[in-house]
C-alpha positions as CSV (number, residue, x, y, z in Angstrom):
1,X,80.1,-15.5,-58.6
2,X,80.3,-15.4,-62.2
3,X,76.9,-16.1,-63.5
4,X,76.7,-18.8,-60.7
5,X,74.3,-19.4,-57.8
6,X,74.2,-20.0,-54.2
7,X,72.6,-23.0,-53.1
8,X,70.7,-25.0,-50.5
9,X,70.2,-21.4,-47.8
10,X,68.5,-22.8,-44.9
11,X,64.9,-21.1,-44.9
12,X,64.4,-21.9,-41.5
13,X,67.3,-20.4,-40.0
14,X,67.0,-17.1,-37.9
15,X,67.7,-14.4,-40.0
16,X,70.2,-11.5,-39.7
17,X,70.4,-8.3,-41.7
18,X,73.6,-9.0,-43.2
19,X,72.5,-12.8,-44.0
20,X,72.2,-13.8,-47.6
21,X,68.6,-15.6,-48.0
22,X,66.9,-18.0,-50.1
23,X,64.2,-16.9,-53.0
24,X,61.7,-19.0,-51.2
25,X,62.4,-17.1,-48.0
26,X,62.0,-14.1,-49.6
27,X,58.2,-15.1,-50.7
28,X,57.2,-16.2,-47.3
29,X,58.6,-13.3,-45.7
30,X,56.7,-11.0,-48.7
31,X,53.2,-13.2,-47.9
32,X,53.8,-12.7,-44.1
33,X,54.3,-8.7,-44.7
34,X,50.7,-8.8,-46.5
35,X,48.9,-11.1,-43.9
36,X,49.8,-8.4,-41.2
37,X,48.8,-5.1,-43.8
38,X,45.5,-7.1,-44.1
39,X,44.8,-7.1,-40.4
40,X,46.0,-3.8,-39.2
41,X,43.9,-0.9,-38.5
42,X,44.6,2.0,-39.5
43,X,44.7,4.9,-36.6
44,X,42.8,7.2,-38.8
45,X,39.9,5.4,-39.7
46,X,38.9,1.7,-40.9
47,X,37.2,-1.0,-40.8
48,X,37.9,-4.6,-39.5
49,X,36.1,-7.8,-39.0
50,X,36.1,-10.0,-36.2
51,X,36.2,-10.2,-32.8
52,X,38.2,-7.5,-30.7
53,X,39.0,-8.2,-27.7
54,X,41.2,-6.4,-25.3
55,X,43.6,-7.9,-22.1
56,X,43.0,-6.9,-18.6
57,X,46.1,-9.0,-17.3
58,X,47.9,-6.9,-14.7
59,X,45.2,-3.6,-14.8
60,X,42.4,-2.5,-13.2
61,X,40.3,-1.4,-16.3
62,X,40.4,-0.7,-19.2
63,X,38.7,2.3,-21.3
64,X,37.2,2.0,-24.9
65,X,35.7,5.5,-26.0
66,X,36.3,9.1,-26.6
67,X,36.9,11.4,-24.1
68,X,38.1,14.9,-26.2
69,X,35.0,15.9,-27.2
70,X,34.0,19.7,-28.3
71,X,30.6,21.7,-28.0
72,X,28.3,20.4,-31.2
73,X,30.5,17.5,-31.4
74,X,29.2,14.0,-31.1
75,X,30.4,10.4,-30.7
76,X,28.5,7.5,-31.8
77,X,29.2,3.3,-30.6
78,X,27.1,1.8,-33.7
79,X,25.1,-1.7,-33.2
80,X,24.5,-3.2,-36.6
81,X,23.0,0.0,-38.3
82,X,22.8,3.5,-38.0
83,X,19.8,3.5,-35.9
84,X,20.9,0.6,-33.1
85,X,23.5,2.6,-31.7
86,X,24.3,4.4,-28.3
87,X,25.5,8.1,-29.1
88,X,26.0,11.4,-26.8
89,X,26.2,14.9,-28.2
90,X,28.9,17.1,-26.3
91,X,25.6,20.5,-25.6
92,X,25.0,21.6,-22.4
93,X,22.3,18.8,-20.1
94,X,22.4,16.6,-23.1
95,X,21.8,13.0,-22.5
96,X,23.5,9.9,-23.5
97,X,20.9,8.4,-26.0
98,X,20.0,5.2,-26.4
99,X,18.7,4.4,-30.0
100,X,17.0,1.4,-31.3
101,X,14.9,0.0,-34.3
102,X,13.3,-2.6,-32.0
103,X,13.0,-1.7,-28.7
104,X,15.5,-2.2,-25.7
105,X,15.8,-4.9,-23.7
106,X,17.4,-5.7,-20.4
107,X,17.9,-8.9,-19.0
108,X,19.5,-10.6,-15.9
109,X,20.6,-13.9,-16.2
110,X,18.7,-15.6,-18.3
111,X,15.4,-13.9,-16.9
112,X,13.8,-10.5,-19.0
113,X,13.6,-7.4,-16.7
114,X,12.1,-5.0,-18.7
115,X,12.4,-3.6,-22.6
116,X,11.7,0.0,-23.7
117,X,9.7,0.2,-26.6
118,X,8.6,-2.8,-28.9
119,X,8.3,-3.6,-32.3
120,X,4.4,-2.7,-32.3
121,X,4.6,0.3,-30.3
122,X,7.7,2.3,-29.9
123,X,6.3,4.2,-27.2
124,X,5.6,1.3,-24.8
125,X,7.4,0.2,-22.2
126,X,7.2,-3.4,-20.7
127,X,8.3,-4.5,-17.0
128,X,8.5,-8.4,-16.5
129,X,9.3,-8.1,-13.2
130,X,7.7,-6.4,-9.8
131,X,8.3,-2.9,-10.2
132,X,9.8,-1.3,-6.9
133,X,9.3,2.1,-6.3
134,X,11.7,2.7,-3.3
135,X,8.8,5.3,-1.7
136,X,8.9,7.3,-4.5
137,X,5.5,8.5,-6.1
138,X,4.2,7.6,-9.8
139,X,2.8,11.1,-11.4
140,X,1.2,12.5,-14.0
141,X,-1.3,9.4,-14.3
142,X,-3.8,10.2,-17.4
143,X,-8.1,9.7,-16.8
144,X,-8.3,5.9,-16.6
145,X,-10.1,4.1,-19.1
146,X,-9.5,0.4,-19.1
147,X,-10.2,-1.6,-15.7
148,X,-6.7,-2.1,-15.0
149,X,-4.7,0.9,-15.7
150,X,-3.9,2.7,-12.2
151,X,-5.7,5.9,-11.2
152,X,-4.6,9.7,-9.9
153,X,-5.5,10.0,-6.4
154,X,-7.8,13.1,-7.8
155,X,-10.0,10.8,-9.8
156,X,-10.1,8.7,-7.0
157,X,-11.2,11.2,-4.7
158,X,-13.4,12.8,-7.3
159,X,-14.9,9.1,-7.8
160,X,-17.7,7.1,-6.1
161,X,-16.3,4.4,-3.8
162,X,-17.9,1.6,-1.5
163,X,-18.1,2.3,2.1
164,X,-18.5,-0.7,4.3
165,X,-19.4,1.1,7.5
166,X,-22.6,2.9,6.0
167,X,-23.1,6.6,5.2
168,X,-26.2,7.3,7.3
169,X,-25.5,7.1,11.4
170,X,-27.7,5.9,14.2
171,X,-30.6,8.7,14.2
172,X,-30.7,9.1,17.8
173,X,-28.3,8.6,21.0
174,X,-28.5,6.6,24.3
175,X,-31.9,7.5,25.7
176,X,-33.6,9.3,23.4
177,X,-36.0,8.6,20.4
178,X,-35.4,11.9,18.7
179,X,-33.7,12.9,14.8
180,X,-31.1,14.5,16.4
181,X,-28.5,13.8,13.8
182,X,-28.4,17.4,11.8
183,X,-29.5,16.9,8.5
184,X,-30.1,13.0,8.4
185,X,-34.0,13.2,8.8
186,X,-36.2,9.7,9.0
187,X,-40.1,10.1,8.1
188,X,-42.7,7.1,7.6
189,X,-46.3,7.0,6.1
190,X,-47.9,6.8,9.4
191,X,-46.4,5.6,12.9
192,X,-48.0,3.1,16.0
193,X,-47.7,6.3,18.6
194,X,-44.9,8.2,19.8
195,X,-43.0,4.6,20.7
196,X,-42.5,3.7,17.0
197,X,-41.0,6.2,15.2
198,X,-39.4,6.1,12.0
199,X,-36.1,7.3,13.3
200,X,-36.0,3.7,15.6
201,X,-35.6,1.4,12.9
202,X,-32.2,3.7,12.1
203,X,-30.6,3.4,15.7
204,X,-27.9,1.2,16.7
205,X,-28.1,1.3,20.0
206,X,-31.6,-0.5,21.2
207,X,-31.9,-4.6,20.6
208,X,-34.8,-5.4,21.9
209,X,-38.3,-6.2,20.5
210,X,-41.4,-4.0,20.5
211,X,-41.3,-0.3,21.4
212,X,-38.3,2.2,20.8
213,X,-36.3,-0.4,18.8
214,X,-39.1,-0.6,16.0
215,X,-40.9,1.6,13.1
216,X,-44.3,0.2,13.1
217,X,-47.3,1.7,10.8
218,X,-50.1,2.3,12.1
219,X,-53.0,0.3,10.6
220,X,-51.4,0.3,7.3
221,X,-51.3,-2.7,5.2
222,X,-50.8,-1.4,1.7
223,X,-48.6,1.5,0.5
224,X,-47.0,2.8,3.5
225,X,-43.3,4.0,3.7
226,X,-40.6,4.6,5.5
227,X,-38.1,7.2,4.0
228,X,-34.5,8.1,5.2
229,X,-33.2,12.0,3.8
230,X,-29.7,12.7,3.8
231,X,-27.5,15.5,4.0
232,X,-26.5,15.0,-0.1
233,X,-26.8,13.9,-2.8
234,X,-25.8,10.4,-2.8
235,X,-25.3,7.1,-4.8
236,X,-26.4,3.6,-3.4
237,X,-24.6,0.3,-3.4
238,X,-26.3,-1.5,-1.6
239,X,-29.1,-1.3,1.9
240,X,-29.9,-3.8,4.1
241,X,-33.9,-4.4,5.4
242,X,-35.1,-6.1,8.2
243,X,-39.0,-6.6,9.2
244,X,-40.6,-6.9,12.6
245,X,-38.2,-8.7,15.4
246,X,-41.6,-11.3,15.8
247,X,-41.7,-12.2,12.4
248,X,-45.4,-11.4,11.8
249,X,-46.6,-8.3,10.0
250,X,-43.9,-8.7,7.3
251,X,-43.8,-7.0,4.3
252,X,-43.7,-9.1,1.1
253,X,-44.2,-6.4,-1.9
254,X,-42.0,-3.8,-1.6
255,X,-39.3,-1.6,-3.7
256,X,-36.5,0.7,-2.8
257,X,-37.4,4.4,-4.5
258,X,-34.9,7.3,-4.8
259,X,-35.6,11.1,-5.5
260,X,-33.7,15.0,-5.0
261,X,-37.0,16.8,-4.0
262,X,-39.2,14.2,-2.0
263,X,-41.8,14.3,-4.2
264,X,-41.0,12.5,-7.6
265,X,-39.5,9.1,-7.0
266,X,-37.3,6.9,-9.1
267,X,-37.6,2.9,-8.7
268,X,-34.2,1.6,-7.7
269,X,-34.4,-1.8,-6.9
270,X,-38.1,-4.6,-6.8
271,X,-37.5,-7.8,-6.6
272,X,-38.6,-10.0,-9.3
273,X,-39.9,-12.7,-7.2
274,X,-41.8,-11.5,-4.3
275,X,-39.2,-11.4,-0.9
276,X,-40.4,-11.1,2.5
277,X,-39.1,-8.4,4.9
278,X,-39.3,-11.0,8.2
279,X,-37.1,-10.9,11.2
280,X,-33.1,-11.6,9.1
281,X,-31.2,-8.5,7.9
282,X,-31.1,-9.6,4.2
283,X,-28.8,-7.0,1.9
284,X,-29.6,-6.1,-1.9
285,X,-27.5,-4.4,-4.7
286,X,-28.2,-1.4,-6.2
287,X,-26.7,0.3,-8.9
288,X,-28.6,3.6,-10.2
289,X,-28.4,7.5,-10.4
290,X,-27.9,10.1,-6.9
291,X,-30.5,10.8,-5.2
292,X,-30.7,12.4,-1.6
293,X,-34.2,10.7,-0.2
294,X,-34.5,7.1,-0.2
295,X,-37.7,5.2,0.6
296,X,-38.9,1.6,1.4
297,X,-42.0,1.7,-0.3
298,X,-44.5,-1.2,1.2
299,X,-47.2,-2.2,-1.5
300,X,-48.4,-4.5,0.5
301,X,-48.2,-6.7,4.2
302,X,-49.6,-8.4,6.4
303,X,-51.1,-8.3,10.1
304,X,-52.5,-4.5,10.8
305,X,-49.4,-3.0,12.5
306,X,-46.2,-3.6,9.7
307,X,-43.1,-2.2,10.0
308,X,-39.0,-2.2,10.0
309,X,-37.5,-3.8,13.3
310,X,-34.0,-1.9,14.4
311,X,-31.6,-2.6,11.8
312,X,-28.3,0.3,11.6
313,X,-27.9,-1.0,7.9
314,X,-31.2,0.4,7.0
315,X,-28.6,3.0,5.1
316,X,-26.6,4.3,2.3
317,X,-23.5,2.5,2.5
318,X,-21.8,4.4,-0.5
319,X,-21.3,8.1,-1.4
320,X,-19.7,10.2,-3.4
């Protein structure tokens, strides 16, 4: 050429490798060359930026991973830091760990399901949803100590528990007037003959007025009792009292007493303002220590005959 250029190449021509090419064709092929160096990730180990995101166009799936590892060797998908990440160590009945500065959470939707561990407790575990046991048992339950953490069926069992139906049965069967109930034994202060027994007022089985369905005393108008022993040692709930079926000869100062040997008595439950015992069932709450004989003490009545009328709640109706 003799010192003398080639002009006007066309840049924008396919190119061939026997082609001569321009100097600025040169420079964007150059640029292009370090845009693509740039982006590239290296086989052996790197680091890029950006989205990846991979094409399932004509397969069925597609596998991102490691699947060669050796005993004591481990693989690790990081999540922002060192400690968000999920990693599994290649040992005999090793798990696939989940680790996390923050807890875990799982969502569906929109809608949270549940998250493992939280920011104040790491040990906690939180379930937004109805938890669905598929008739599979929950074990290992700790002593309960706040009113709404569940409880082992032990504890439960171990535990006093209301009983709706009453602990103390009818003291005597169809025809008879007898304690014939082993163990359950009804006594009173004083009885009106052999027709009045204590053991009547606990029977569920006469209805009528007047003899063999009531406990009257006999002559007694102050500090008379009628006292129920049973077979243990017992907690109260609640009993239910009932005075004459008449009306009359009720009972308007009276407590409920508890004791273990039948001789020193505990107060359980006086009213505050005076309540007469008169022909309705009425029911009272009591909340206090075991015992295993429990009296009506009667401090005072009217009429010259008082007493209980029938009344098969006249009874324990919790134990433990």
């Amino acid at each position: 050429m003799g010192g003398n250029r080639i002009t006007e190449l066309n840049s924008n021509l396919p190119l061939t490798s026997n082609d001569a090419v321009s100097w600025l064709r040169v420079v964007q092929l150059v640029r292009d060359s370090e845009r693509e160096t740039e982006t590239k990730v290296s086989k052996s180990g790197d680091v890029m930026s950006g989205d990846l995101l991979f094409s399932a166009i004509g397969h069925e799936n597609r596998n991102v991973g490691c699947n060669d590892l050796n005993t004591n060797r481990s693989f690790s998908f990081l999540l922002g830091t060192s400690t968000n990440k999920l990693y599994f160590v290649y040992l005999p009945q090793q798990p696939v760990t989940l680790q996390t500065e923050h807890g875990f959470l799982v969502k569906t939707g929109n809608d949270d399901v549940c998250q493992l561990g939280t920011a104040d407790d790491t040990s906690e575990i939180v379930f937004h949803k109805v938890l669905w046991m598929n008739s599979n048992a929950i074990t290992n339950l700790p002593i309960p100590t706040l009113p709404h953490e569940a409880a082992s069926k032990l504890y439960v069992d171990g535990n006093a528990r209301k009983v709706l139906n009453g602990y103390i049965p009818p003291l005597r069967s169809q025809g008879s007037r007898n304690n014939i109930k082993s163990g359950f034994i009804a006594c009173a202060s004083s009885q009106l003959g052999a027709n009045y027994k204590a053991s009547n007022a606990l029977s569920s089985f006469y209805t009528g007025p007047g003899p063999g369905g009531e406990w009257a005393s006999n002559g007694e108008t102050r500090d008379l009792w009628i006292q129920i022993k049973t077979l243990d040692i017992v907690r109260v709930w609640k009993v239910a009292l009932r005075g004459r079926k008449t009306n009359t000869q009720r009972i308007y100062r009276w407590k409920i007493e508890g004791s273990t040997d039948g001789e020193n008595y505990t107060t359980l439950y006086e009213p505050q303002n005076p309540v007469s015992l008169g022909n309705e069932v009425q029911q009272f709450l009591i909340t206090r220590d075991k015992f295993n004989h429990f009296r009506l003490f009667c401090i005072q009545a009217e009429g010259s005959n008082p007493g209980c009328h029938i009344c098969s709640y006249l009874s324990i109706q919790s134990s433990d």
